[in-house]
TORNU-310304 format. One record per atom (N, C-alpha, C): residue in one letter; y, x, z. Coordinates in pm, whole numbers, plus 32768, in hexadecimal, padded with zeros to 4 digits. Each point is the difference from the previous one (the first is absolute). Example, Ala and Ser with C-alpha at 12.3 -4.5 7.8 and 13.67 -1.06 7.14 Angstrom:
2
A7DC78527830C
A80777FA78000
A8078805A8000
S80697FDD7FB8
S807780528006
S806D7FB38049
END
This chain:
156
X18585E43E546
X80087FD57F74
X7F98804A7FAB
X800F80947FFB
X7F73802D7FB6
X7F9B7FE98066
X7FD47FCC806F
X7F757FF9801D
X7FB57F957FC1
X80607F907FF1
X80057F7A7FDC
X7FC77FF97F54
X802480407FD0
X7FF5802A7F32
X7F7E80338002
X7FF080AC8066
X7F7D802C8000
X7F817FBE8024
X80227FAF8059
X7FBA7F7E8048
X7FCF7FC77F91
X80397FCD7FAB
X80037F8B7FA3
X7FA880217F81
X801F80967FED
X7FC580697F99
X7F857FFD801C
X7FFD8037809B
X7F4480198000
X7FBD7F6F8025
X80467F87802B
X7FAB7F9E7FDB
X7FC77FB37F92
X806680547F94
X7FEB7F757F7F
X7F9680A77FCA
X7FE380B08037
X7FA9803E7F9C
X7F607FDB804B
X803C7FBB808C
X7F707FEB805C
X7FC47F9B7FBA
X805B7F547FB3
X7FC67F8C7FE1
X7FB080457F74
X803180607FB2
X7FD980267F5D
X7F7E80528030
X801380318055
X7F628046801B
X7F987FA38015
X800E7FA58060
X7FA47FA78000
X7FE07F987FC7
X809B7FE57F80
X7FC37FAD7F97
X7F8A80817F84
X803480758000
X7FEA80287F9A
X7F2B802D803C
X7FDE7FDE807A
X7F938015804F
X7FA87FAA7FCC
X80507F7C7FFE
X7FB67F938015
X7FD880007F46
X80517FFA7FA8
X800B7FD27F9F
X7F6E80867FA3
X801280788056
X7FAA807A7F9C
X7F7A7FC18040
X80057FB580A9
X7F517FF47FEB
X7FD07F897FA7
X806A7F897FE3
X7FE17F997FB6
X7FD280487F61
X803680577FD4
X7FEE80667F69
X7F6680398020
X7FF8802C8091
X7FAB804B7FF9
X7F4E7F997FFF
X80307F7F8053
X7FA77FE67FE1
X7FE77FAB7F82
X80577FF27FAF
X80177FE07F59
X7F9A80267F91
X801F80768055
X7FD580937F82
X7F5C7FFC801D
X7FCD7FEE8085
X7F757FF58028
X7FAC7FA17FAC
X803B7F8D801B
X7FE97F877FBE
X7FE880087F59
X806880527FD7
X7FFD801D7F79
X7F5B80547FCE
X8017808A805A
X7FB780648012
X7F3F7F977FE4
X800E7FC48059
X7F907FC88019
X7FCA7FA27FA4
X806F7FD07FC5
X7FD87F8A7F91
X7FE280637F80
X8042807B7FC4
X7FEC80677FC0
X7F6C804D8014
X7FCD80138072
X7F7F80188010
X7F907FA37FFE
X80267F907FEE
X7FB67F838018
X7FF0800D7F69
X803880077F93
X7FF87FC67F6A
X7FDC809D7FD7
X7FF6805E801F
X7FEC80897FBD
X7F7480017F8D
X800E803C7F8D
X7F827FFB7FCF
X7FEF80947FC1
X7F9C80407FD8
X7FE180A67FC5
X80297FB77F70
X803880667F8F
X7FFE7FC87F93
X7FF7809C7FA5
X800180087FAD
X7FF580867F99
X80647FEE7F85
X805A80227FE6
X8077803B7FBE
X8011805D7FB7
X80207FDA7F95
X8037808D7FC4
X80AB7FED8020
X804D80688007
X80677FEE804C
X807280077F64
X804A7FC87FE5
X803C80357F6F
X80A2803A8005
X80477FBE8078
X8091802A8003
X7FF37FEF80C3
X8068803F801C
X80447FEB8080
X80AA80197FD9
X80467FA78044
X805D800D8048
X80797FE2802D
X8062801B8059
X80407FB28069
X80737FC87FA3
X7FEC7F3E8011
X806C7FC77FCA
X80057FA6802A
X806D7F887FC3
X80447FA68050
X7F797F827FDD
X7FF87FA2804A
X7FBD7F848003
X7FF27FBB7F86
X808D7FCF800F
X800B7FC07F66
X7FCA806C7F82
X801A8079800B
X7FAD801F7F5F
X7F6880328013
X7FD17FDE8050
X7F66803C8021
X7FAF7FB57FBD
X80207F897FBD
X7FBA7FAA7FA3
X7F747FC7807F
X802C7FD38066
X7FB47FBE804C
X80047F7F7FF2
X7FBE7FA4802F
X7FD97F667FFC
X80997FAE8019
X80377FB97FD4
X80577FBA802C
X80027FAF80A3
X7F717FE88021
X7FF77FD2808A
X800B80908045
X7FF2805C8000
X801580628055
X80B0802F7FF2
X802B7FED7FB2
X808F80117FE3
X804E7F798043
X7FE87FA08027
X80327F718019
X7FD2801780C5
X7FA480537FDF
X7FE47FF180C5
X804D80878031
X803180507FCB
X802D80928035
X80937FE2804D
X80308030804E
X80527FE38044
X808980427F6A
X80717FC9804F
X804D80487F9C
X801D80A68023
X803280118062
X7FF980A37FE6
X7F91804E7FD8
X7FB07FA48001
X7F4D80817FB5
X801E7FBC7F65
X804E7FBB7FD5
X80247FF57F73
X8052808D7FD0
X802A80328035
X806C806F7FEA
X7FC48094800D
X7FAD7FFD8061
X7FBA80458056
X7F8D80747F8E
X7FF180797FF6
X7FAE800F7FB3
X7F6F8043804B
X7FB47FE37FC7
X7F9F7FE38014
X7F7080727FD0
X7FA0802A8032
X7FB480447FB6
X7F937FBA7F9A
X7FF27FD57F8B
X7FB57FE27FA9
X7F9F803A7FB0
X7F7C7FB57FED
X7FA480537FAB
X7FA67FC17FAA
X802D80207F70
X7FBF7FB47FD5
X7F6E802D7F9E
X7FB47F768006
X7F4C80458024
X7FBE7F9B7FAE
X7F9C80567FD2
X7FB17F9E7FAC
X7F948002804D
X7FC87F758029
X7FA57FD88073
X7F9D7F6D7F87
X7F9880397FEB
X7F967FC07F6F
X806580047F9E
X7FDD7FB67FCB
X80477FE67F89
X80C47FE67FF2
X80187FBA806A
X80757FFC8048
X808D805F8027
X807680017FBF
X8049807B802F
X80577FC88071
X7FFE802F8051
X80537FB68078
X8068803B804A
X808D7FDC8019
X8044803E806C
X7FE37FF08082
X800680658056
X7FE57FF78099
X805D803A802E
X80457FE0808A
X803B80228088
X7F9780768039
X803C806E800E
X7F8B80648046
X804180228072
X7FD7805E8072
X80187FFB8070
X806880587FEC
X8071803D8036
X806B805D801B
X7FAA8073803D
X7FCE8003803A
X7F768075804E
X7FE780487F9F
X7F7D7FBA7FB3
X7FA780197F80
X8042800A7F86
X80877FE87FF5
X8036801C7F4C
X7FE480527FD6
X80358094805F
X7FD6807C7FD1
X7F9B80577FCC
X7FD47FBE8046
X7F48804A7FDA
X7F9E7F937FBE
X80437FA57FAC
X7FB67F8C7F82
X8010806B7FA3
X7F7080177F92
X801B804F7FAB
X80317FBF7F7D
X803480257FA9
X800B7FA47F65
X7FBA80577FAB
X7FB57F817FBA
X7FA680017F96
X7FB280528020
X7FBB7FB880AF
X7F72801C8015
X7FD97F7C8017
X7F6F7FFF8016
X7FBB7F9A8067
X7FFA8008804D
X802C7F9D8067
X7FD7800780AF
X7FA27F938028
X80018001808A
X7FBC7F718039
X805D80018063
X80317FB37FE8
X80727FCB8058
X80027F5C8068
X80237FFD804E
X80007FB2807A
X808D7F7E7FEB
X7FD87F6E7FCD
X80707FBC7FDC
X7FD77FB58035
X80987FAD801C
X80047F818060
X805C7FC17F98
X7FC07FAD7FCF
X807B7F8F7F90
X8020805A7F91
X8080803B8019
X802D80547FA9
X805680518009
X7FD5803880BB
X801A805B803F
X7F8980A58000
X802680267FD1
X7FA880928018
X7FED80478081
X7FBB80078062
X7FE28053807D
X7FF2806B8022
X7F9280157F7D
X7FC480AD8034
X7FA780217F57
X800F804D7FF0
X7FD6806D7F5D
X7FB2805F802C
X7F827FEE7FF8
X7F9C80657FD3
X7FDA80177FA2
X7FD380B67FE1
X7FE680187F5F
X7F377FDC7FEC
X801F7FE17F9A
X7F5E7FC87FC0
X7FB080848013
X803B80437F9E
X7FC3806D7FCC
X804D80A98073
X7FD0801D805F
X803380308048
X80877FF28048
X804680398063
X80497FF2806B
X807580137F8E
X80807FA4801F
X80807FE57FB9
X801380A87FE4
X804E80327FC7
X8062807F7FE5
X80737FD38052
X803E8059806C
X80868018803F
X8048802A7FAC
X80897FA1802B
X807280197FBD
X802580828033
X803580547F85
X8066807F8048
X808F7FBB8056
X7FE7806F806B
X809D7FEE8026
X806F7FE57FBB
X805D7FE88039
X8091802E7FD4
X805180587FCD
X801B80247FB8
X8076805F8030
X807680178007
X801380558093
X80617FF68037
X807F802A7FB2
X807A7FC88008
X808C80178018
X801C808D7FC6
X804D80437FD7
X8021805C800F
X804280338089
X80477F7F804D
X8060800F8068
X7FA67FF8806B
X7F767FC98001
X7FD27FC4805F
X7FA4808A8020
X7FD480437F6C
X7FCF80877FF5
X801180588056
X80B1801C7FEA
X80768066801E
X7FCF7FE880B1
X80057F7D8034
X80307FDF8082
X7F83802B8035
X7F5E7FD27FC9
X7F8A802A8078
X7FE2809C7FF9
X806E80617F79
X7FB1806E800A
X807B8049807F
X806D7FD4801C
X807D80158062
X7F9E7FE48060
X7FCC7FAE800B
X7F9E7FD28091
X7FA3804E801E
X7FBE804D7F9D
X7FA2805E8028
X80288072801A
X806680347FAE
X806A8077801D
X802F7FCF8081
X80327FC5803E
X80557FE6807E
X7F7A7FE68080
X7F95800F7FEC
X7F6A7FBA8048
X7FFA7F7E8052
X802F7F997FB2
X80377F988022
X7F6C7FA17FBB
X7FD6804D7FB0
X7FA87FC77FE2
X7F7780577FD2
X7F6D7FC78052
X7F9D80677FA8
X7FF480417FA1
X7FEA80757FDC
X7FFE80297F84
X7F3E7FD37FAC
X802C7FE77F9A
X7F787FBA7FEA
X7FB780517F6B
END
């Protein structure tokens, strides 16, 4: 009787593996396709950069056709935004999740766009400024300096 259940268990986690196999290379080759059509339309453009940042679809004040093609959970979904004055023009853009961080505001870049997707941010006028770190936790503090006291972790 339990061989019969366990039996049954690891056949229906054997069928989910190989649906869940089949279904990530169909995504994977999705995303290529995407990837490729994104490099296909890429153009250099120069920006002054005026706001960034992460919000929902609907208030990003984007095109109504780009709001009408988004799936519904990327309606909900928030998003990294930046918005840029490109000539005369102030425009919202989709920027990459990668590159948010290190877009400067209220500089100029030359930046790498596909539609009204952002790729890649280079600075005009010398190499971007790095964002400072983080900082850490108080708890998270407490815990790596226990780690160095205990030599659990390099002391640095």
């Amino acid at each position: 009787m339990v061989w019969k259940v366990l039996l049954i268990i690891l056949v229906i986690l054997i069928l989910l593996l190989v649906g869940m196999y089949f279904l990530g290379r169909r995504m994977q080759k999705k995303q290529a396709e995407q990837q490729a059509q994104i490099d296909a339309m890429k153009q250099s453009v120069s920006m002054l950069v005026i706001d960034k940042k992460k919000m929902k679809l609907s208030e990003a004040g984007l095109p109504a056709a780009v709001l009408e093609q988004a799936p519904k959970y990327m309606r909900r979904a928030k998003l990294p935004i930046v918005k840029a004055k490109i000539g005369p023009q102030i425009m919202s853009l989709i920027c990459d999740a990668e590159i948010f961080d290190s877009v400067p505001v209220k500089k100029e870049v030359k930046a790498t766009v596909s539609g009204i997707y952002i790729t890649d941010v280079k600075g005009i006028r010398g190499p971007l400024a790095t964002t400072p770190t983080k900082k850490k936790s108080k708890f998270k503090a407490w815990v790596s300096k226990m780690q160095e006291k205990a030599g659990a972790k390099p002391i640095k």
